[in-house]
C-alpha positions as a Markdown table, in Angstrom:
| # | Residue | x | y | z |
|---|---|---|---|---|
| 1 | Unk | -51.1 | -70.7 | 47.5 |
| 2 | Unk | -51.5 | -74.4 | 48.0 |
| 3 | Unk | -55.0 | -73.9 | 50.1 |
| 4 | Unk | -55.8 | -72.0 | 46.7 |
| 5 | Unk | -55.2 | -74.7 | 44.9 |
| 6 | Unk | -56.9 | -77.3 | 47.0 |
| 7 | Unk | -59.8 | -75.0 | 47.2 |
| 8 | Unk | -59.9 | -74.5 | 43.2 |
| 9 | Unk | -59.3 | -78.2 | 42.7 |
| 10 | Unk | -62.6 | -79.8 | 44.9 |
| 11 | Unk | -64.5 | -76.8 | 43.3 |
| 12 | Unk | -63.3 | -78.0 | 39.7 |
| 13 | Unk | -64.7 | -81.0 | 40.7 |
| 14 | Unk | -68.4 | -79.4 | 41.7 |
| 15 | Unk | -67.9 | -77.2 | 38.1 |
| 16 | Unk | -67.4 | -80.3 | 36.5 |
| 17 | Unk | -70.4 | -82.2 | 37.8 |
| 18 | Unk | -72.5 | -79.8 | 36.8 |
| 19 | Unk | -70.9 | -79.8 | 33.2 |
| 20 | Unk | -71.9 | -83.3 | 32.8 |
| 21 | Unk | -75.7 | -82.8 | 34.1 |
| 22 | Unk | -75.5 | -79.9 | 31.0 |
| 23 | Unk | -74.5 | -82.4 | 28.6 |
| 24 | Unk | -76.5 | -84.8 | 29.4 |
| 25 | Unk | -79.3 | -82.2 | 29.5 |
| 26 | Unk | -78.3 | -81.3 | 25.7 |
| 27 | Unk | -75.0 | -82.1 | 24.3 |
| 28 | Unk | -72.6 | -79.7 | 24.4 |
| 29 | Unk | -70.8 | -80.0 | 21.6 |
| 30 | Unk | -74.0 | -80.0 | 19.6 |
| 31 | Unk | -75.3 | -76.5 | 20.8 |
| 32 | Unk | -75.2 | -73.1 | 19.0 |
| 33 | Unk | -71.4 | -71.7 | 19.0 |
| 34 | Unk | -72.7 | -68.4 | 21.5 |
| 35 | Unk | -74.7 | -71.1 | 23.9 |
| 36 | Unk | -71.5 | -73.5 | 23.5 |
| 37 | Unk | -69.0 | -70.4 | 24.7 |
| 38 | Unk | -71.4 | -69.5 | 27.8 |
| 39 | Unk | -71.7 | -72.8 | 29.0 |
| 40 | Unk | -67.7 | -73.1 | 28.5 |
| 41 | Unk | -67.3 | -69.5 | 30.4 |
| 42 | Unk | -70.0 | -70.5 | 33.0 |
| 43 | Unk | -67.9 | -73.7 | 33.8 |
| 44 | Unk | -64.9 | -71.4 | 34.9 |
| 45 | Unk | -67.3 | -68.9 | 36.4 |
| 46 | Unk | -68.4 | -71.9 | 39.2 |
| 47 | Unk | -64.9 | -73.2 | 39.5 |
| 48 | Unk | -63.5 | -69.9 | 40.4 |
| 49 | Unk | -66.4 | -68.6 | 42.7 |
| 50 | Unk | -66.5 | -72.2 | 44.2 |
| 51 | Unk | -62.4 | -71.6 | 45.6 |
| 52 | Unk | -63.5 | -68.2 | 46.9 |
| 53 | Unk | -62.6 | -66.1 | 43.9 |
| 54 | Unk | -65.4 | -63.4 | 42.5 |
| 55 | Unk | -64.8 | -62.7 | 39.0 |
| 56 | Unk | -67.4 | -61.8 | 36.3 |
| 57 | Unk | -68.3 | -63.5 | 32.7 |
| 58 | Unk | -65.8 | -61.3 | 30.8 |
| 59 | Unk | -63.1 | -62.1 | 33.1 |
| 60 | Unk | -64.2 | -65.5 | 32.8 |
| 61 | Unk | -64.3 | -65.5 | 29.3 |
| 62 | Unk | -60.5 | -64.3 | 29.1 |
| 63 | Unk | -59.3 | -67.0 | 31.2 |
| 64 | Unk | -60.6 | -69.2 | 29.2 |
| 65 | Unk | -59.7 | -67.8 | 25.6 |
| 66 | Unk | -56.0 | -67.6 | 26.9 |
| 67 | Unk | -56.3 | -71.1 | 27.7 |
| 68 | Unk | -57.8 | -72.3 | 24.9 |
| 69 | Unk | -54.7 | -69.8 | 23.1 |
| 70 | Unk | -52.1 | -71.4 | 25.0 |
| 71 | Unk | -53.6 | -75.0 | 24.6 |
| 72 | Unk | -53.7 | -78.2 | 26.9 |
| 73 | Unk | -50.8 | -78.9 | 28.2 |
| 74 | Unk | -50.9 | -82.9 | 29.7 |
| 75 | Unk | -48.5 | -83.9 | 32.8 |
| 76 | Unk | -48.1 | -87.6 | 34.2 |
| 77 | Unk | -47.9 | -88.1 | 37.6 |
| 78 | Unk | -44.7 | -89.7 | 38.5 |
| 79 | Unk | -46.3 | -92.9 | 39.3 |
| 80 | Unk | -47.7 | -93.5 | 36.0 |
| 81 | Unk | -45.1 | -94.7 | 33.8 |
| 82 | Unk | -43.2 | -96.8 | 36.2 |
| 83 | Unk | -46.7 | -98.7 | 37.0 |
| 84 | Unk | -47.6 | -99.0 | 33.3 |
| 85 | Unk | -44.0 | -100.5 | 32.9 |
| 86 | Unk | -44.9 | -103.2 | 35.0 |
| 87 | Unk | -47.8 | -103.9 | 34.2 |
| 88 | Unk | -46.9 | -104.7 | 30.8 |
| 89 | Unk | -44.5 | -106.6 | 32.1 |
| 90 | Unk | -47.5 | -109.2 | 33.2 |
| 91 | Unk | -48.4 | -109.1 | 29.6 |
| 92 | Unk | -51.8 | -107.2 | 30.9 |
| 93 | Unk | -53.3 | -105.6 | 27.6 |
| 94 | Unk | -53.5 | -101.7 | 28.8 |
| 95 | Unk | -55.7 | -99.0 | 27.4 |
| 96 | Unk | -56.7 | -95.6 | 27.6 |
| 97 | Unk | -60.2 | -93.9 | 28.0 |
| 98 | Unk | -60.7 | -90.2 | 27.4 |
| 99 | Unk | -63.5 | -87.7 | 27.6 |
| 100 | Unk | -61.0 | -85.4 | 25.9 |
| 101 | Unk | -61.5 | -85.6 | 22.4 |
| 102 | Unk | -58.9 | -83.6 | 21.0 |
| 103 | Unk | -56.0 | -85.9 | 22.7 |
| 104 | Unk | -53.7 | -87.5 | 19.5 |
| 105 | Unk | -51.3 | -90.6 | 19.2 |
| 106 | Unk | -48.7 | -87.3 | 19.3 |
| 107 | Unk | -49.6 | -86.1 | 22.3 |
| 108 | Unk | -49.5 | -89.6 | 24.1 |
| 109 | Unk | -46.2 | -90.1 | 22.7 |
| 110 | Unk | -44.8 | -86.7 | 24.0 |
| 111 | Unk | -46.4 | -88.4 | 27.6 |
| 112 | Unk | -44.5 | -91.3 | 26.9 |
| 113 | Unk | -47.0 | -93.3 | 26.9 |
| 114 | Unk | -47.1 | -95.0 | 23.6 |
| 115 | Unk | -44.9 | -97.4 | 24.2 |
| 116 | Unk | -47.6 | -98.9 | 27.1 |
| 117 | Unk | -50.6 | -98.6 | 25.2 |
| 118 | Unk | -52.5 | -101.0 | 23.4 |
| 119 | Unk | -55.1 | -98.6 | 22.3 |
| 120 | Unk | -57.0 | -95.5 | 23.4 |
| 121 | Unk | -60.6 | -94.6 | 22.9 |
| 122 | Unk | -61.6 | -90.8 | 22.9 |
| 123 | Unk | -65.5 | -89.5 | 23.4 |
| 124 | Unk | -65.4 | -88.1 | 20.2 |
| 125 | Unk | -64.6 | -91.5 | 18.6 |
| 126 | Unk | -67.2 | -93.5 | 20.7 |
| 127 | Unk | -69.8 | -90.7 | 19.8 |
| 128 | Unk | -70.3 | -90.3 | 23.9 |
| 129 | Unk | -68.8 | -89.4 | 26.9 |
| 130 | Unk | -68.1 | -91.2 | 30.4 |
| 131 | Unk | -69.9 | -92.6 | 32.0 |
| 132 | Unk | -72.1 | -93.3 | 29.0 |
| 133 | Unk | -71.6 | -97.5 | 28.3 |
| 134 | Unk | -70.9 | -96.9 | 25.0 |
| 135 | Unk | -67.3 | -95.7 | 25.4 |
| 136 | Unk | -66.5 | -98.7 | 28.2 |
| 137 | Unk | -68.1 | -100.7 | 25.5 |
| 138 | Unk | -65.8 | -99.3 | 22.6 |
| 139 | Unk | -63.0 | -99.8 | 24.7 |
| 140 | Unk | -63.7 | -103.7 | 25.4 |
| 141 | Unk | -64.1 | -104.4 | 21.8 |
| 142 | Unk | -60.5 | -103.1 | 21.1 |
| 143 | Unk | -59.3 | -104.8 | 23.9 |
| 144 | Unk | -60.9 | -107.9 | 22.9 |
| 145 | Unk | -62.0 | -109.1 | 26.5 |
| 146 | Unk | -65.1 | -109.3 | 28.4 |
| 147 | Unk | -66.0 | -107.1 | 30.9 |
| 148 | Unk | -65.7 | -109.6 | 33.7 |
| 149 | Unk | -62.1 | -110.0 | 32.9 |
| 150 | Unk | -61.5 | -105.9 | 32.5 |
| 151 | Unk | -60.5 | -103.2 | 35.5 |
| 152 | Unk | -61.2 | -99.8 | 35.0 |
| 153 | Unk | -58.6 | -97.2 | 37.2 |
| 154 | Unk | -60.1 | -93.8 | 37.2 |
| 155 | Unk | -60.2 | -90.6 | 39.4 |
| 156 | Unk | -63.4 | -89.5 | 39.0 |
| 157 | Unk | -66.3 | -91.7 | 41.1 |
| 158 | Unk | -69.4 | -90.6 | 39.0 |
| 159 | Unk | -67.5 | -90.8 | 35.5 |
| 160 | Unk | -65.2 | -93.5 | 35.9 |
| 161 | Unk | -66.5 | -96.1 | 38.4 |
| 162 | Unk | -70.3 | -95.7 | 37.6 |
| 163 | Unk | -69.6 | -95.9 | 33.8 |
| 164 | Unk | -67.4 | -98.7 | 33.9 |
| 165 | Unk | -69.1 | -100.9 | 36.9 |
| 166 | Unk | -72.3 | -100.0 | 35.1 |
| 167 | Unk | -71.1 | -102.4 | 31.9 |
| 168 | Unk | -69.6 | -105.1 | 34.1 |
| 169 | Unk | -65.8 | -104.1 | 34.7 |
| 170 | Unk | -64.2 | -103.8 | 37.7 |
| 171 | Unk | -63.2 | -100.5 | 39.2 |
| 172 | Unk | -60.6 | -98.8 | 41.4 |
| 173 | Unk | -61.0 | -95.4 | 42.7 |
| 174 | Unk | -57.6 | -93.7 | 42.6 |
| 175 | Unk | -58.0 | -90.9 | 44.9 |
| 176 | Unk | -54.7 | -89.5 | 45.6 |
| 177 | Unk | -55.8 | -86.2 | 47.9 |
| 178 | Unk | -58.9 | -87.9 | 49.0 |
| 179 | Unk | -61.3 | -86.0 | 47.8 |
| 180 | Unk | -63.7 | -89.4 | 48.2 |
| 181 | Unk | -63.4 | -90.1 | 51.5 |
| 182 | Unk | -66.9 | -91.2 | 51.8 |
| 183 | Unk | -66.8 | -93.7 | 48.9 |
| 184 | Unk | -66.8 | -97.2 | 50.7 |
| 185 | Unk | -68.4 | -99.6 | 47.6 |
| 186 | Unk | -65.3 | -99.8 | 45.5 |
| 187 | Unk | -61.5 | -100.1 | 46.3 |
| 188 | Unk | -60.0 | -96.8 | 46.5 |
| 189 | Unk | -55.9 | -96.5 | 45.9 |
| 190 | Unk | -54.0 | -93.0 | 47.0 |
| 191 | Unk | -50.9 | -93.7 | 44.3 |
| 192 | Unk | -51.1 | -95.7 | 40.6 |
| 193 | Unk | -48.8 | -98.3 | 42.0 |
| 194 | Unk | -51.1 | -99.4 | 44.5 |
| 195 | Unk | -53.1 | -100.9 | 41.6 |
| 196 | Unk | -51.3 | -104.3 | 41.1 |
| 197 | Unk | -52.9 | -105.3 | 44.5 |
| 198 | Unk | -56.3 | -105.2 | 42.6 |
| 199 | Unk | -54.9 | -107.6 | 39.5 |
């Protein structure tokens, strides 16, 4: 089961590049409902078949209507609160950056991470997604800082680092199963708490 999961993990990550190349292709969000709900069924179709599992477009489909029924359901590692604990403790002004638009204040107060936050940005407010410059850019503006003086954690090198080095911020690479092994131009942390070494 957990070779399953490895395997369906680094091919979520190979579905999910080529999401991005579709969107930047033509948005997704802006596309016919029927061209929308292929490209969403497609996505699970290459995760699947990329961990060894053969399934068709209807199955495909159904996976993803049940999730969609069932809704997202968020987890924190166990790292992540203790580590924003202290770093509010250093008075560091902390925010969040989403490409997941439908995220609320509710749902980051069910996380627990309210408390820690000093504002979020979603795609769907900045009108783009990572690792576009205008959601870094949004992002800076409510933290009221220049990039210079910002750091960017993210675990995703083509989203997170690119976008946010690419408007001037720092950025750590927090690659807990080391997936991005090969990635030797930015600091790269295995666990969140690694990250006050980078401050």
């Amino acid at each position: 089961m957990y070779l399953l999961f490895e395997a369906l993990h680094k091919s979520l990550l190979q579905a999910d590049a080529w999401w991005r190349e579709e969107n930047c292709r033509s948005p997704i969000s802006k596309r016919p409902p029927k061209e929308r709900a292929a490209v969403y069924s497609d996505h699970v179709l290459r995760a699947l078949r990329g961990a060894g599992l053969e399934v068709s477009h209807d199955v495909a489909l159904h996976i993803l209507m049940k999730l969609f029924q069932n809704g997202l359901n968020f987890e924190l590692y166990d790292d992540a609160l203790p580590t924003l604990k202290l770093l509010k403790e250093r008075n560091l002004i902390l925010g969040l950056i989403s490409n997941v638009g439908q995220e609320t204040d509710a749902t980051y107060q069910d996380l627990g991470l309210q408390p820690y936050l000093d504002f979020q940005v979603t795609s769907s407010e900045a009108g783009h997604h990572k690792p576009h410059p205008e959601i870094f850019l949004t992002a800076l503006e409510k933290a009221q800082v220049k990039a210079e003086e910002a750091m960017y954690v993210g675990d995703q090198y083509d989203l997170d680092i690119v976008g946010a080095r690419g408007v001037g911020m720092k950025a750590v690479l927090i690659d807990r199963n080391d997936y991005f092994s090969n990635v030797i131009d930015c600091p790269r942390i295995h666990s969140l708490t690694e990250v006050v070494e980078y401050i």
